[in-house]
N, C-alpha and C positions, 0 to 999 in steps of 0.2 A: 625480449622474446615474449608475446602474445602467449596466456594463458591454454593448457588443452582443454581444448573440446572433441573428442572423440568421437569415430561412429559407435560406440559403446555410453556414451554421454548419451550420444541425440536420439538413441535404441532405447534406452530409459524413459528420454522426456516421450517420445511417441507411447509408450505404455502406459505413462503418468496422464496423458492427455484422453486417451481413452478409458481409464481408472474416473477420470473427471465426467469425464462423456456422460459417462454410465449411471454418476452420481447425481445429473440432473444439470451439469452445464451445459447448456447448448451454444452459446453467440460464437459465431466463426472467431473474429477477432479475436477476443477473450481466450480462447484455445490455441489459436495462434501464435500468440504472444508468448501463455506458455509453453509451447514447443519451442519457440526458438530462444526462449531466456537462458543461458548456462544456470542452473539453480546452485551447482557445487559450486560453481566460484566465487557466492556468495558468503560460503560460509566456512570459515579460518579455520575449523578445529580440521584437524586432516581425519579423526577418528569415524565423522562424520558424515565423512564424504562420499563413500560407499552408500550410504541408505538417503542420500542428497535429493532422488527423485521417489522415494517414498513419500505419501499423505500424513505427512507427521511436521511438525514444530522442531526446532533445536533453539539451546542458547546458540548465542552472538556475542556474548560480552555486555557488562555495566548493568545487569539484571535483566537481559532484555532477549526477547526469540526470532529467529525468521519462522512468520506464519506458515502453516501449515499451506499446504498448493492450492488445496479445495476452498481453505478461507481468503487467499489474495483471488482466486478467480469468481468467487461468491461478489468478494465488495466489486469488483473491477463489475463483474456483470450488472449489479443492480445500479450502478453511473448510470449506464445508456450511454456509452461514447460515443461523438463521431471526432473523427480525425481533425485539428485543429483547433480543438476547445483545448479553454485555459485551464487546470486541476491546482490545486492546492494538495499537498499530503501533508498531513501532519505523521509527526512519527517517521523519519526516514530510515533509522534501525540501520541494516547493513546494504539496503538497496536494491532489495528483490523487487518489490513493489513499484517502486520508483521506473527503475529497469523494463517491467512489465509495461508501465502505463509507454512510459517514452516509445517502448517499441510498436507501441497503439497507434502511433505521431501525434502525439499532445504536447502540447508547454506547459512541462511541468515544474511547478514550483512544491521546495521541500524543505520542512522545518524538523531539524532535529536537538534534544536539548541537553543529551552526553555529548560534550567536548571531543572527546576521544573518537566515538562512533560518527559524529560528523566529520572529524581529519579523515579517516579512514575510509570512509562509506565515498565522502568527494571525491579523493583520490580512486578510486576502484570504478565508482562510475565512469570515471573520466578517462582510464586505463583503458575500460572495455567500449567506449566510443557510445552511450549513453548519454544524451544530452539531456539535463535537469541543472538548474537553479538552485543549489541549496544553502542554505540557511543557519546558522546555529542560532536557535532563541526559544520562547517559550511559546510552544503549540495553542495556549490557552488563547493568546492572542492574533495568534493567525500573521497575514503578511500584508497589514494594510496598502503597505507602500504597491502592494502590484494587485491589489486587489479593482476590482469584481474579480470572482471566479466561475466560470463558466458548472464548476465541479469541484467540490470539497468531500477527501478521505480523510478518514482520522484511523490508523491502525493503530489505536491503543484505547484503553477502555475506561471510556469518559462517565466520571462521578453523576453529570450532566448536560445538557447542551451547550454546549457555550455560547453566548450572544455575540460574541464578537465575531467565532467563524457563522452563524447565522448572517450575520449583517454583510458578509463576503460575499454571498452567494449572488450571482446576478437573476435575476427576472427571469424567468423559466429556468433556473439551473437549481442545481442537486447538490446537496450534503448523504454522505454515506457514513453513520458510526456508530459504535457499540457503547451501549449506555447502559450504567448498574456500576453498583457497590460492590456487590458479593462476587462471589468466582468468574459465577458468569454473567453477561451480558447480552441484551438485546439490542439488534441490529437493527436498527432504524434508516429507512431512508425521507430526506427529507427535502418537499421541494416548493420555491416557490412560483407560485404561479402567476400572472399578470395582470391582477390586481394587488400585488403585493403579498398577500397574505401565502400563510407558510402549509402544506398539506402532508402532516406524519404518516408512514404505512411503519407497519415492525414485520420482520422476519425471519425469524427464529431466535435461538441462543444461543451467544459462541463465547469463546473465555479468549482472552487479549489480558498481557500484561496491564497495570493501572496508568492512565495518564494522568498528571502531576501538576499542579497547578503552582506559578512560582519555586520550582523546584530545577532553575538551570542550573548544569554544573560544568 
């Protein structure tokens, strides 16, 4: 039996999408996508479920949160998508993101590096008809094997850039990630351009659990 999605579900995400609106998302798609993601069936605690399309974070399990609405359609916006580029996520978590990008139509590839939240997260996407590639390995290292990526996210809050997801990126494509030590972090996007070299903007500060270098479990 297919999971409920309710007219009282899809009555939240339209509130949640103009909640967004309001706060300075504008890209159609980006809204889109969050209106039609179930965002509760992301996330196990049933306690939870009820405040599921609030602008708010919850745990997920193994130390880790489904981001808050405003911050998956913040990174998602600063991409610049269009429909059939290649994404990299680092960080698959429970699959909101994921979720969101695929309903973008991208091929997306996802590396996540709890054991547990990758069985679980796979299973779930693939439940709700989500098509993504995912991965169990270390995010530090990216997915050479399928790499260039047209677009690299990282939802977790990188100590620093990594050079190996840098060297992913194809020739005019994009990396999106939150970099800092302390609580919080700065959103960086980061692109390169077609002489090669790489061009920084930062845009604001968000807090993201820590991403972990060598720390698969």
């Amino acid at each position: 039996m297919m999971p409920r999605d309710t007219y009282k579900h899809q009555g939240a995400r339209r509130r949640l999408v103009e909640e967004l609106r309001a706060k300075g998302i504008t890209q159609g798609p980006v809204l889109d996508a969050i209106g039609a993601v179930p965002r509760h069936l992301f996330i196990d605690d049933t306690a939870f479920e009820h405040h599921a399309y609030e602008d708010k974070a919850f745990p997920i399990g193994c130390g880790q949160t489904i981001s808050q609405p405003y911050t998956v359609a913040f990174q998602t916006a600063l991409l610049e998508i269009q429909p059939g580029m290649t994404v990299l996520e680092v960080g698959t978590g429970c699959g909101y993101q994921t979720a969101v990008l695929s309903c973008m139509g991208l091929k997306v590839f996802s590396i996540e590096r709890h054991r547990p939240l990758y069985f679980s997260t796979r299973e779930r996407l693939q439940r709700l008809g989500y098509r993504a590639t995912t991965v169990h390995g270390d995010g530090f290292k990216g997915l050479p094997q399928f790499a260039p990526f047209d677009r690299v996210i990282v939802t977790c809050g990188a100590p620093h850039v990594p050079e190996a997801l840098v060297s992913q990126v194809k020739t005019g494509g994009r990396m999106v990630i939150p970099v800092g030590q302390g609580p919080d972090q700065s959103m960086l996007s980061i692109s390169r351009t077609a002489d090669g070299a790489m061009e920084q903007r930062e845009h604001g500060a968000f807090r993201f659990v820590p991403m972990l270098e060598d720390r698969v479990k």
